[in-house]
Backbone as CSV, one residue per row, in Angstrom:
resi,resn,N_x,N_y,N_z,CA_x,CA_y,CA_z,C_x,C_y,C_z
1,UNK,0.855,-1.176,0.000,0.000,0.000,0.000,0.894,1.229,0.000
2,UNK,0.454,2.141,-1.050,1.346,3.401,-1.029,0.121,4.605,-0.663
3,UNK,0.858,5.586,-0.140,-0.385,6.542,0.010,0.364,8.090,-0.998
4,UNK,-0.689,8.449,-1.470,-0.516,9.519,-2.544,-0.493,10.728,-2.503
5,UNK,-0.241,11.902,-1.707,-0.671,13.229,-1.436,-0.640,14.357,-3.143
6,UNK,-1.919,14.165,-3.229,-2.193,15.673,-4.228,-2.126,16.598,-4.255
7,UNK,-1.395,17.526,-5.020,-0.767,18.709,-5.205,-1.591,19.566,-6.363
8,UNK,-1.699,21.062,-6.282,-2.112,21.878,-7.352,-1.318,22.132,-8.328
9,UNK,-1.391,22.959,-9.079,-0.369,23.189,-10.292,0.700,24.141,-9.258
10,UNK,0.012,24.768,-8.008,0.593,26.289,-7.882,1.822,25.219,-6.208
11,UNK,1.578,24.507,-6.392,2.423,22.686,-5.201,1.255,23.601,-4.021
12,UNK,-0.101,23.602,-3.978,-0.806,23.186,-2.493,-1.412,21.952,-2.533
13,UNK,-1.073,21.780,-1.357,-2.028,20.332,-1.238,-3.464,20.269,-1.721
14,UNK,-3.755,19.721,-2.220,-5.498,19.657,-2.472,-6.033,18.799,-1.534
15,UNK,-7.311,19.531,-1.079,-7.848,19.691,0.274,-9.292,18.535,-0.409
16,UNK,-9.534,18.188,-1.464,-10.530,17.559,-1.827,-10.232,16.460,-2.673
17,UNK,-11.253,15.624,-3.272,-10.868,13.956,-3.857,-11.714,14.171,-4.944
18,UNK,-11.430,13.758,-5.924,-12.609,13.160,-7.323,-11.182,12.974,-8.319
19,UNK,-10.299,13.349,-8.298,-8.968,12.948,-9.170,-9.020,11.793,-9.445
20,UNK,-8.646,11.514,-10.288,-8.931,9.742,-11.458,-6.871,9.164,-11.296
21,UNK,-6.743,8.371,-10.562,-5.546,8.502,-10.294,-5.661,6.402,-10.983
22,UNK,-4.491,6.600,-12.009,-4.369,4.944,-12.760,-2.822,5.009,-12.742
23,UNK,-2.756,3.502,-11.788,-1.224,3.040,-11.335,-1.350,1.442,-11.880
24,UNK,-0.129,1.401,-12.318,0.362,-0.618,-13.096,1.778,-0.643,-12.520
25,UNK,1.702,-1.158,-12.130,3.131,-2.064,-11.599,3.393,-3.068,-12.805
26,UNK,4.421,-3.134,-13.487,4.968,-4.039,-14.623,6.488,-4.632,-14.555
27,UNK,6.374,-5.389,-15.223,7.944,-5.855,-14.594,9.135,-5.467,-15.404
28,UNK,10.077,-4.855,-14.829,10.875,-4.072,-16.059,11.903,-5.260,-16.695
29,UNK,12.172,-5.771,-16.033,13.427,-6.932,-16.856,12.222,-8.099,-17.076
30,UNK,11.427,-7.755,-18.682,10.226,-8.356,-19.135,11.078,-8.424,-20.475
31,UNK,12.043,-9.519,-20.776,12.683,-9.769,-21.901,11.949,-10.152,-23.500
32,UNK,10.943,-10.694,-22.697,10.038,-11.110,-24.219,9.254,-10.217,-24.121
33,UNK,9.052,-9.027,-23.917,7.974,-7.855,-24.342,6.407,-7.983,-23.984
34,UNK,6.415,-8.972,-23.366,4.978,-9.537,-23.031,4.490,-8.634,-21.845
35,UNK,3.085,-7.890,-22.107,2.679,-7.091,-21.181,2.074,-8.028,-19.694
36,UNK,2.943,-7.598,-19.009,3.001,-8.410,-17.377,2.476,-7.132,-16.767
37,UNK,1.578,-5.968,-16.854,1.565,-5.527,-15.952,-0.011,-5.518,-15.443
38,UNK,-0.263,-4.916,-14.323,-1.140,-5.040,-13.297,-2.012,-3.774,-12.860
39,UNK,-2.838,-3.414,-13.023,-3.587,-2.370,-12.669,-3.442,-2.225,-10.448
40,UNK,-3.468,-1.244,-10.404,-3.531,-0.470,-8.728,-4.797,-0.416,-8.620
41,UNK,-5.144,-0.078,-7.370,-6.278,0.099,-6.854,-5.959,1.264,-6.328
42,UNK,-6.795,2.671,-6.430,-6.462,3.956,-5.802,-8.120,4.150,-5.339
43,UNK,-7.575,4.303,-3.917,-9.001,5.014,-2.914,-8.453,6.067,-2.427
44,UNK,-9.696,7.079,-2.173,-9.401,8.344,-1.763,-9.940,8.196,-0.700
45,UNK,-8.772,9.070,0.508,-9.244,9.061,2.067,-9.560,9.897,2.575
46,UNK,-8.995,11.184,2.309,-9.435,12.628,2.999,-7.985,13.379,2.622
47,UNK,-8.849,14.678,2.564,-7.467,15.912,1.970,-7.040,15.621,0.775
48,UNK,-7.303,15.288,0.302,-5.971,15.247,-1.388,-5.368,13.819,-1.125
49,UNK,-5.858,13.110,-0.186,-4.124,12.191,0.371,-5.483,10.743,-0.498
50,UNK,-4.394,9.752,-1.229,-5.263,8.522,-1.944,-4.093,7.486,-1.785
51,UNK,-4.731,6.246,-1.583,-4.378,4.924,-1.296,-4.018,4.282,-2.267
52,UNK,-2.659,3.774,-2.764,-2.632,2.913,-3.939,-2.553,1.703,-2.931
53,UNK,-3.323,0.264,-4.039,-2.937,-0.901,-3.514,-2.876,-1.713,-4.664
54,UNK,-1.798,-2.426,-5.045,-1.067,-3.109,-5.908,-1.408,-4.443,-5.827
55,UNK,-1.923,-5.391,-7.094,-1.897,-6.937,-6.537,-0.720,-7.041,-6.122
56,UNK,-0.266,-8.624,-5.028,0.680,-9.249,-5.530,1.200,-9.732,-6.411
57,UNK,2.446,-9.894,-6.447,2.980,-10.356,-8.047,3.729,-11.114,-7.327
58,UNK,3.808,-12.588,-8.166,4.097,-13.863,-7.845,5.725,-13.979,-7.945
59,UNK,6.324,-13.355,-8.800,7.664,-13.441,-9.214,8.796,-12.084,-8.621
60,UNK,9.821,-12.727,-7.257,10.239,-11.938,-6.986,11.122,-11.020,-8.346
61,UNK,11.729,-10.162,-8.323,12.273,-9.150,-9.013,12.166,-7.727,-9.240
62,UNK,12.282,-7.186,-10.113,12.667,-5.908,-10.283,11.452,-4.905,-11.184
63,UNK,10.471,-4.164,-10.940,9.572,-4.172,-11.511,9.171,-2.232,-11.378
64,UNK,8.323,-1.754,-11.785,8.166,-0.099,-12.262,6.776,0.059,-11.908
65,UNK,6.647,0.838,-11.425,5.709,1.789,-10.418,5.017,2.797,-11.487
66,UNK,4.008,2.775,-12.561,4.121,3.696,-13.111,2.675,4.639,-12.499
67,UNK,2.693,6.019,-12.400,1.569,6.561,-11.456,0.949,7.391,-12.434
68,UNK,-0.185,7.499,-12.573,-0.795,8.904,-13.521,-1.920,9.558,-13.122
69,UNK,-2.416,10.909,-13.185,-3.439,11.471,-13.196,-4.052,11.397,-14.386
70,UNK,-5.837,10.854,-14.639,-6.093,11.136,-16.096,-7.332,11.859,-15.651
71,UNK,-7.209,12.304,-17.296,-8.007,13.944,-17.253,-9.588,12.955,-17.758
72,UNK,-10.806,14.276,-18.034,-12.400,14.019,-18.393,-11.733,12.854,-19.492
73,UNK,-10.987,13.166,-20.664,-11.323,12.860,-21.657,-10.183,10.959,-21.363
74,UNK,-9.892,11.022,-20.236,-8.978,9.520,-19.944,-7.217,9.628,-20.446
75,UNK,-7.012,10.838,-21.262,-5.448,11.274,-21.060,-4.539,10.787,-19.691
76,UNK,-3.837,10.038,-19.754,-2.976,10.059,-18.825,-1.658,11.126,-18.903
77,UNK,-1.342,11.800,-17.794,-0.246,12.443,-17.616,0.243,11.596,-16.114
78,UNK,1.898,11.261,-16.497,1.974,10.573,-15.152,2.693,12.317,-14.077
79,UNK,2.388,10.947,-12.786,3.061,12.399,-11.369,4.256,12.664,-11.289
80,UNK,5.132,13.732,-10.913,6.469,14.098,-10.866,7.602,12.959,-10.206
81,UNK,8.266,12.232,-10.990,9.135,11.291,-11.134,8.754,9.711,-11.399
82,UNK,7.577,9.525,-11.787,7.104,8.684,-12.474,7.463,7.979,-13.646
83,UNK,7.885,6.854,-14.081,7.386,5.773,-13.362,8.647,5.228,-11.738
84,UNK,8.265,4.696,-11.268,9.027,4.531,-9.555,9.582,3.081,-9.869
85,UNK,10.684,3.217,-9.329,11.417,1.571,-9.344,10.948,0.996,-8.100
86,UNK,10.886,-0.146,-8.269,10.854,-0.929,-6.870,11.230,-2.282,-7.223
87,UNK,11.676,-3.080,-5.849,12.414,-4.116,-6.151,11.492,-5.169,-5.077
88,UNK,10.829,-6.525,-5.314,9.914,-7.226,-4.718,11.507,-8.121,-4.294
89,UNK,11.539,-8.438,-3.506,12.414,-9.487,-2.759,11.097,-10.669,-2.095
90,UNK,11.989,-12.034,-2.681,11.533,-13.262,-2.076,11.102,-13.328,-0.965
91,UNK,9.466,-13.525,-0.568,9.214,-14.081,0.900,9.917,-15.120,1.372
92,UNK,9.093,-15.564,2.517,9.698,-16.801,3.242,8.686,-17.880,2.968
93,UNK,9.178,-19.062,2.710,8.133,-20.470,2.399,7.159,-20.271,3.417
94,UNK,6.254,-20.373,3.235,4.688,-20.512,3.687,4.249,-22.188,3.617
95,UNK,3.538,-22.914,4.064,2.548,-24.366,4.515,1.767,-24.100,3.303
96,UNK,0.722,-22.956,3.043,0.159,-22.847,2.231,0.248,-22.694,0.816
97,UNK,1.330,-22.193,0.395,2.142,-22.137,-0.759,3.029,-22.921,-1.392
98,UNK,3.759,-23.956,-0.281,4.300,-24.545,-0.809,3.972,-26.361,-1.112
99,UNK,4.892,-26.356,-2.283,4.115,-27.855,-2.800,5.195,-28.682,-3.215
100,UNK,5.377,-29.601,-3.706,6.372,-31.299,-3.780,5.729,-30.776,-5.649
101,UNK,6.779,-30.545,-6.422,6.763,-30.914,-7.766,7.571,-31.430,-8.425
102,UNK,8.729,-32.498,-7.757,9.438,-33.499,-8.019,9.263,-34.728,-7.434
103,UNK,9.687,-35.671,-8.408,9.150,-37.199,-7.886,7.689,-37.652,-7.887
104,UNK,7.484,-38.472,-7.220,6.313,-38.886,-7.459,5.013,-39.198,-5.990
105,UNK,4.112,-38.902,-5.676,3.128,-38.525,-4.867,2.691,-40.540,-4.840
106,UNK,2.434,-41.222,-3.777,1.948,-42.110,-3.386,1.300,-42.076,-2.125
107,UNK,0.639,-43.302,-2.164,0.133,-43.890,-0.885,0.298,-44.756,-0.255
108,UNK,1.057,-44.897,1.286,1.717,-46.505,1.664,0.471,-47.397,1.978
109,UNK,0.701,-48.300,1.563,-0.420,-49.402,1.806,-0.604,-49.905,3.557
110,UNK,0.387,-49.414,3.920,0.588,-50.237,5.335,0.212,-48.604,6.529
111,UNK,0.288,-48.008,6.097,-0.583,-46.508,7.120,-1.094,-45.858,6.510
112,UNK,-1.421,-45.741,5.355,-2.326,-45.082,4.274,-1.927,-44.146,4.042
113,UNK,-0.710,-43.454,4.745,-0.159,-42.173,4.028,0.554,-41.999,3.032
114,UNK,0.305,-40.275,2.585,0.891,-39.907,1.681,2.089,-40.153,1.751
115,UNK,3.327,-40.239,0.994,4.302,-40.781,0.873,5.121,-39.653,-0.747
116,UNK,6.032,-39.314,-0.900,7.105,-38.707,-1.933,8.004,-39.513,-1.638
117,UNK,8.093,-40.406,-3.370,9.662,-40.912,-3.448,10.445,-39.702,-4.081
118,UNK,11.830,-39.598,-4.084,12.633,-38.692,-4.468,13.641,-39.676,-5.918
119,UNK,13.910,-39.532,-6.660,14.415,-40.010,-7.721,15.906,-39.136,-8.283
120,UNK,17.006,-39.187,-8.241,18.252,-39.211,-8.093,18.428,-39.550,-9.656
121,UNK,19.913,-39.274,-10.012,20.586,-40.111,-11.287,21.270,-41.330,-10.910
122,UNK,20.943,-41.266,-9.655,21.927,-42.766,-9.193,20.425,-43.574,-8.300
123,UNK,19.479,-43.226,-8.747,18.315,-44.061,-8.096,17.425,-43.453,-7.297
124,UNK,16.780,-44.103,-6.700,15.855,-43.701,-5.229,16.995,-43.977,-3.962
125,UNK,16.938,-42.653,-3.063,17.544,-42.288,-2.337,17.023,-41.680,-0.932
126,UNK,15.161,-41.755,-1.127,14.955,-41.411,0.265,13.429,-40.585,0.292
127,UNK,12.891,-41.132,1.152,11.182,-40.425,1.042,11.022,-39.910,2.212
128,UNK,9.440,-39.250,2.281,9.820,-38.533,3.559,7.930,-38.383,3.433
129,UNK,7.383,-38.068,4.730,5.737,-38.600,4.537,5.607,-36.778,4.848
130,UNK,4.468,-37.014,3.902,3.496,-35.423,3.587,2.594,-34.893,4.524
């Protein structure tokens, strides 16, 4: 969540909300040109001051903040130093997130549990229950 303070042409704060404010977070080291980016969510709270909130994005790295005011007619002009770098660094493994996508998923016949064999270039080497 970023918070936004609005400015006049003349730099006062603007004391009121109806500004059309459109933010995408995209990923800048996007080698195949493929549009990866993501629309913001901007709420207005009081005074001039507005809430960006960004999905998550699944892939840690290096990605661009781009911010704009658009006018009646949907013109975007972006805000003073726009677009913003930011850098997503790797969480920490989560229970919920994480999953076994090597080897192979069984069931022991003798306690009914789940079971992962692990598969090696030199063989099976060791399982471990789910």
């Amino acid at each position: 969540i970023i918070d936004l303070q609005a400015y006049d042409a003349n730099k006062n704060r603007r004391l009121v909300g109806g500004d059309k404010i459109v933010a995408y977070l995209s990923s800048s080291s996007n080698v195949l040109e493929i549009d990866t980016s993501v629309e913001c969510n901007s709420k207005y709270l009081d005074e001039g001051l507005y809430s960006l909130m960004c999905p998550a994005v699944s892939t840690a790295g290096k990605y661009q903040l781009d911010v704009n005011f658009a006018d009646i007619k949907g013109v975007l002009t972006p805000i003073r130093f726009s677009p913003f770098d930011v850098v997503i660094h790797p969480g920490h493994a989560t229970p919920e997130t994480t999953e076994v996508s090597s080897g192979g998923l069984e069931v022991d016949i003798g306690t009914g549990q789940k079971v992962v064999r692990f598969n090696s270039h030199v063989g099976l080497f060791g399982s471990f229950v789910v």
